[in-house]
N, C-alpha and C positions, 0 to 999 in steps of 0.2 A: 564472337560469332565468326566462324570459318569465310571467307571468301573465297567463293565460288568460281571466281575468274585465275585464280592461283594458286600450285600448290600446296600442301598442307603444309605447313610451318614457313616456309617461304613468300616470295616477295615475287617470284619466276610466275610471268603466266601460263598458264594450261597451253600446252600447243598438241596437235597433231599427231608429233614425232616420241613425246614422255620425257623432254629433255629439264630436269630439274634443276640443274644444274648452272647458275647464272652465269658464269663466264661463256660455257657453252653455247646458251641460249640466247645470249647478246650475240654472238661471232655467227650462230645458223639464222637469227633476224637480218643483220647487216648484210651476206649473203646472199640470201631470198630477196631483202627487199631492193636491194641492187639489181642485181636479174629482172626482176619482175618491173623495176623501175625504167631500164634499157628496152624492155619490150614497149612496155609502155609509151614510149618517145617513139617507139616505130609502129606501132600500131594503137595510137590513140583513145581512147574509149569516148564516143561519140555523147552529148550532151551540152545543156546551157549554163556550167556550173553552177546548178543550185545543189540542194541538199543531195538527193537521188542522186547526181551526177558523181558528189563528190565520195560519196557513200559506194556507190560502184567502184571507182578509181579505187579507195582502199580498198574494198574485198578485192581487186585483182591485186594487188600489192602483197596482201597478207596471206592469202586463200591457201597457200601451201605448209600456213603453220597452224 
């Protein structure tokens, strides 16, 4: 059965961008989620970390792939 979170014959998850390619796709995740991880430290996403909180934190982490 195909999985849906990944491309066709691969192991690469579905992003955004179509990058299929898993060296690529690791090197444009580290990237993104660096940036978005620096933002984050200066603009905090407000919450008492429970779930919701932490569920937030990743979609801004991730939200660009």
């Amino acid at each position: 059965m195909p999985d849906r979170y990944t491309h066709e014959g691969s192991e690469v998850l579905r992003n955004s961008v179509g990058i299929e390619d898993p060296a690529a796709a690791h090197e444009l995740e580290t990237e993104v989620a660096y940036y978005r991880l620096v933002v984050l430290s200066e603009h905090p996403t407000p919450g008492k970390f429970d779930l919701a909180h932490l569920q937030a934190m990743h979609c801004g982490i991730y939200s660009d792939l």
